[in-house]
N, CA, C and O atoms as a MOPAC input file, in Angstrom:
PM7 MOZYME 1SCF
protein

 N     -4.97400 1    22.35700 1     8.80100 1
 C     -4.85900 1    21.65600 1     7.54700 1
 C     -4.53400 1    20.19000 1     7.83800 1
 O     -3.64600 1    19.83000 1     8.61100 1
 N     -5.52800 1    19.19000 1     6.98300 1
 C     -4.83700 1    18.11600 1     6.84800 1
 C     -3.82500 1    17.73700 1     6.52200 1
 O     -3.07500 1    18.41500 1     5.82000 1
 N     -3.46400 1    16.24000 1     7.06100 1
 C     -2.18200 1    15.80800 1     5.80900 1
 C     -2.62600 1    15.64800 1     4.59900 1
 O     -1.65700 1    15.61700 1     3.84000 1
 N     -3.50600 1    15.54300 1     4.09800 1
 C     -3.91400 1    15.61700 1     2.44500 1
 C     -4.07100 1    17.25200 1     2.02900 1
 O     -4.47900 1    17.59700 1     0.92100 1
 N     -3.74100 1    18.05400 1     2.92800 1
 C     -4.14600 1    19.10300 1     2.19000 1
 C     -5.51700 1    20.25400 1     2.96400 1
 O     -6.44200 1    19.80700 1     3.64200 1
 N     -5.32000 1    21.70900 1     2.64800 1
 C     -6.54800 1    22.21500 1     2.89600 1
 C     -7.76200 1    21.70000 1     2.81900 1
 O     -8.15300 1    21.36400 1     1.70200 1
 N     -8.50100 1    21.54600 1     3.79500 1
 C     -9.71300 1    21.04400 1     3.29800 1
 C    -10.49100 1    19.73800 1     2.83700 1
 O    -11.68400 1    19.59500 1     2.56700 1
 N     -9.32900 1    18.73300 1     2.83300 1
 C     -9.95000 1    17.27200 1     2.58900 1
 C     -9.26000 1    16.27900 1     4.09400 1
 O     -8.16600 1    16.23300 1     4.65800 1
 N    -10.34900 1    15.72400 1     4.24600 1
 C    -10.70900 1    15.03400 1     5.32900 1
 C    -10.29700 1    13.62800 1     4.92700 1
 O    -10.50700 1    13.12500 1     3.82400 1
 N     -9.61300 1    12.98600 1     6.07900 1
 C     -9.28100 1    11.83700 1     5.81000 1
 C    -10.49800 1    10.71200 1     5.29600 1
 O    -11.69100 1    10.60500 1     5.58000 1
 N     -9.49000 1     9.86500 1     4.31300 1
 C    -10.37800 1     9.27800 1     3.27900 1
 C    -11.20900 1     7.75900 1     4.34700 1
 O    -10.50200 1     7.16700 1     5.16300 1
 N    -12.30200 1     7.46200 1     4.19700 1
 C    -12.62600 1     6.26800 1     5.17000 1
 C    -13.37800 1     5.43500 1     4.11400 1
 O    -14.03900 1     5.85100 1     3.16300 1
 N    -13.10700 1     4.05200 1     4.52600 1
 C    -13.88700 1     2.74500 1     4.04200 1
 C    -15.50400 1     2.82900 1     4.62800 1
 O    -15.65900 1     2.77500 1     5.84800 1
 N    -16.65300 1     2.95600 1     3.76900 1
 C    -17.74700 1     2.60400 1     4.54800 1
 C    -18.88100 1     1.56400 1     3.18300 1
 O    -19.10500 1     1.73000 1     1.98400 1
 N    -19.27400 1     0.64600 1     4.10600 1
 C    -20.16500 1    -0.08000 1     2.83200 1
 C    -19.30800 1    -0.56500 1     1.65800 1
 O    -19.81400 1    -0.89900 1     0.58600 1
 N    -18.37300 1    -0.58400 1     1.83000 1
 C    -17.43700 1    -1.41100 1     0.46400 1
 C    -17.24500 1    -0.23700 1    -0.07900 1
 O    -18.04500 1    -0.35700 1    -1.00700 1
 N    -16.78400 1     0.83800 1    -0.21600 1
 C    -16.91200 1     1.75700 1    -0.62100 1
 C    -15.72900 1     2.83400 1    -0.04900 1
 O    -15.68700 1     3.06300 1     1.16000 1
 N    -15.01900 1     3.31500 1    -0.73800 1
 C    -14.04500 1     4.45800 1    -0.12500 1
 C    -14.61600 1     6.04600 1    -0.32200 1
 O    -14.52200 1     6.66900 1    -1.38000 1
 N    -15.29800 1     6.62300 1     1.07100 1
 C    -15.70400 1     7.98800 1     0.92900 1
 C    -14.67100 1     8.95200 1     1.08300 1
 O    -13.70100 1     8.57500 1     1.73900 1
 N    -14.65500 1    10.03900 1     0.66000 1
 C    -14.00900 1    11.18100 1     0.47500 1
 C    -14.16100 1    12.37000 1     0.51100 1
 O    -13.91700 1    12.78600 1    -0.62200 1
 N    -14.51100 1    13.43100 1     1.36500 1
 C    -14.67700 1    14.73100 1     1.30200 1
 C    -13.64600 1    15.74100 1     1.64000 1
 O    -12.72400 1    15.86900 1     2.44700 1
 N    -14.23600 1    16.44300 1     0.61300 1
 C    -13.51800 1    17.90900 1     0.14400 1
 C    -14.31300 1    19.11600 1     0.87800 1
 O    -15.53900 1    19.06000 1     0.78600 1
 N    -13.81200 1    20.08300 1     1.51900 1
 C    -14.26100 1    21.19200 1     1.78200 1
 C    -13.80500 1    22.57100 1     0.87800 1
 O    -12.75700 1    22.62900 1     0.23600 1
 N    -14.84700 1    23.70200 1     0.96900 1
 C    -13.82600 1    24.55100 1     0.28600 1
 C    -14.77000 1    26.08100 1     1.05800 1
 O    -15.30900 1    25.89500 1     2.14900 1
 N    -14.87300 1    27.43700 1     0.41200 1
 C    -15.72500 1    27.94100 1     0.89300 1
 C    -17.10700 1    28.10800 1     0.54600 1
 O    -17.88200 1    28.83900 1     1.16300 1
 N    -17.33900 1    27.55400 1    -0.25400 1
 C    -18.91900 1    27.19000 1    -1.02600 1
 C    -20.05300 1    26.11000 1    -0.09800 1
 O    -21.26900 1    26.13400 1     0.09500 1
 N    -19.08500 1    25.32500 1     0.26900 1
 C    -19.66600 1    24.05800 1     1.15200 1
 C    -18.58800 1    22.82500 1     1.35400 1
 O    -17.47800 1    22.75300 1     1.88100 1
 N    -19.45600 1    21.88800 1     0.67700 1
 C    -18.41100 1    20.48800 1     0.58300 1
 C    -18.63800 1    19.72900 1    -0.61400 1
 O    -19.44900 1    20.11100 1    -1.45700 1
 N    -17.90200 1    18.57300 1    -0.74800 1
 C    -18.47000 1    17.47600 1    -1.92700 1
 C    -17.87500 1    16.63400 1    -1.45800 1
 O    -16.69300 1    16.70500 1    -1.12000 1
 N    -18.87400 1    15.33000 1    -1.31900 1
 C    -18.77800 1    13.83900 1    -0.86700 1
 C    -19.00800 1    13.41000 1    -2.17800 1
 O    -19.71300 1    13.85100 1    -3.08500 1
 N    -18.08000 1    12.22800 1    -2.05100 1
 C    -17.80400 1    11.10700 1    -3.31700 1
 C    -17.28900 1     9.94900 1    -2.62500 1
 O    -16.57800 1     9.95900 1    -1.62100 1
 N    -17.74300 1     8.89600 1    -3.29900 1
 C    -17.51600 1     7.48800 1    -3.30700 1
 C    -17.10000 1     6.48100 1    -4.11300 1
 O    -17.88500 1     6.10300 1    -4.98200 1
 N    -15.99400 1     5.94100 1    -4.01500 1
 C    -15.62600 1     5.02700 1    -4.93100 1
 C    -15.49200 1     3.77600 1    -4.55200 1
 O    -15.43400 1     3.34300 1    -3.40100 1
 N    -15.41300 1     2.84000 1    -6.19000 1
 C    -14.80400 1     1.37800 1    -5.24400 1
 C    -13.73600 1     1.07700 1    -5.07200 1
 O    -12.95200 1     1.99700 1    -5.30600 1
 N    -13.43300 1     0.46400 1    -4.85700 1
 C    -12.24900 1    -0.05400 1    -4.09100 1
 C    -11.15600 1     0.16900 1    -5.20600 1
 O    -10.34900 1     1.05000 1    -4.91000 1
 N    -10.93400 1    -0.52100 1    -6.58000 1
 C    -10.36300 1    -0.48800 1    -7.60400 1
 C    -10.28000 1     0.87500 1    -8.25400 1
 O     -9.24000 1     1.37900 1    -8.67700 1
 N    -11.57200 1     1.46000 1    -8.29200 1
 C    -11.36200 1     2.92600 1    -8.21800 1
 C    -10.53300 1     3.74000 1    -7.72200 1
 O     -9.74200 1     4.34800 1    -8.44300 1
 N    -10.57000 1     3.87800 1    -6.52500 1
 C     -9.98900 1     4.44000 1    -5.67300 1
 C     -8.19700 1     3.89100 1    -5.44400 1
 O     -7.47900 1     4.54300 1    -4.68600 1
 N     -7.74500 1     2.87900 1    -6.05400 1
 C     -6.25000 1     2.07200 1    -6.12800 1
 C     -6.30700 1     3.25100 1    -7.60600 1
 O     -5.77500 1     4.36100 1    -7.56900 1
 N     -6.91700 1     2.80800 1    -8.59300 1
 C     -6.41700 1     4.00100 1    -9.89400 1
 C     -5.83500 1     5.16400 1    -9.04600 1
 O     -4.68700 1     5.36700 1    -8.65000 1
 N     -6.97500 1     5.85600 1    -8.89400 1
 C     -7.04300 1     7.29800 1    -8.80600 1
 C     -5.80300 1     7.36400 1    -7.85100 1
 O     -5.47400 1     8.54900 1    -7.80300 1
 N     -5.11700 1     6.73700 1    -7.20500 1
 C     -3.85200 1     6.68200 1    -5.93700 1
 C     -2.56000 1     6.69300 1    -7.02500 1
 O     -1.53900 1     7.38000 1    -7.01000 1
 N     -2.94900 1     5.80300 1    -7.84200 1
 C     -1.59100 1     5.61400 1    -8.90600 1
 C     -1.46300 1     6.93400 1    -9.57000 1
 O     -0.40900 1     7.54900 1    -9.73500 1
 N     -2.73900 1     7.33000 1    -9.96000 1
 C     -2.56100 1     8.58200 1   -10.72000 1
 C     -2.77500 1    10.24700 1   -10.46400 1
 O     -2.96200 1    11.26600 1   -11.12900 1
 N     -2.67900 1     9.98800 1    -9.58600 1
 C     -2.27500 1    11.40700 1    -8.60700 1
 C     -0.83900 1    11.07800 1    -8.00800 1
 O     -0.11800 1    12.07000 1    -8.10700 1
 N     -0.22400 1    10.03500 1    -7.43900 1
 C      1.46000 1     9.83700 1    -7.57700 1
 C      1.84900 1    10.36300 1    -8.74200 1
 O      2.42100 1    11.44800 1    -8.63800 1
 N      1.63400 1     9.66500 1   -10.47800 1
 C      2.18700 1    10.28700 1   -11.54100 1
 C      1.88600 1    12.00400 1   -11.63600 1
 O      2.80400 1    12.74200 1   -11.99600 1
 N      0.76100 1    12.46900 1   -11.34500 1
 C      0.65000 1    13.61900 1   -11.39900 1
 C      1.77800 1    14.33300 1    -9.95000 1
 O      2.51000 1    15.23400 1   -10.35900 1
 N      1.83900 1    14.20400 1    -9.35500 1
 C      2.67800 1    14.52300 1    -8.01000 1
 C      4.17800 1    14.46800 1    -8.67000 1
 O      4.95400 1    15.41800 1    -8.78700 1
 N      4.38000 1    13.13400 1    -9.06100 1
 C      5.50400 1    13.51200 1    -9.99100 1
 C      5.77800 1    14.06700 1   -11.38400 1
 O      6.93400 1    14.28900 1   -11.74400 1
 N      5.02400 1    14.22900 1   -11.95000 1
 C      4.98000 1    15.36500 1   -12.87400 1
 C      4.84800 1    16.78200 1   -12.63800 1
 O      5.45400 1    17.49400 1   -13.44000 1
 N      4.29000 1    17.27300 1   -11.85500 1
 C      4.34100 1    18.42300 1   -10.91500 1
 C      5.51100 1    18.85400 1   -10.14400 1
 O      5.77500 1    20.03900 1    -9.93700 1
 N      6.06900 1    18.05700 1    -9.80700 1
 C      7.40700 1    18.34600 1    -9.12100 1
 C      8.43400 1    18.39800 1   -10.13900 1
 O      9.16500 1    19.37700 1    -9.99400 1
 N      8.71000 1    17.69300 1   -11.07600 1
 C      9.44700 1    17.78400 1   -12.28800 1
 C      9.81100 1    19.53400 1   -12.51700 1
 O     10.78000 1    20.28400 1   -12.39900 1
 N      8.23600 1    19.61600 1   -12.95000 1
 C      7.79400 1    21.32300 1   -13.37700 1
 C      8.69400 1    22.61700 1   -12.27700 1
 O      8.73000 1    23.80100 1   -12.61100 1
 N      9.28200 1    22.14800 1   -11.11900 1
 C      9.09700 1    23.16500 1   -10.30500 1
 C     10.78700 1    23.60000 1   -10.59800 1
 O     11.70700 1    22.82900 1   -10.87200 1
 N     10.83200 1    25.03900 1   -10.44500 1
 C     12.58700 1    25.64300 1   -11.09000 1
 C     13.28200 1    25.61100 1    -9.26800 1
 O     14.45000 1    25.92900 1    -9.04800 1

């Protein structure tokens, strides 16, 4: 296992662009974002991370 987790592969810069793949047992899924994209989606998986942990007894 990664440090991100089962199955996702560390995230890399290519072409201006931040790629990302996920594995699972079906196959995979590659995605690409931009740069600003990819700063959101960081902020908001922290809030979700901490909202999730909140939840836990």
């Amino acid at each position: 296992m990664s440090k991100y987790g089962e199955g996702v592969d560390e995230p890399y810069a290519h072409t201006g662009l931040v790629s990302l793949t996920v594995r699972d047992y079906d196959g995979r899924a590659v995605t690409s974002i931009a740069p600003d994209e990819a700063r959101l989606l960081g902020l908001r998986l922290i809030k979700m991370a901490d909202e999730a942990e909140a939840q836990e007894w």
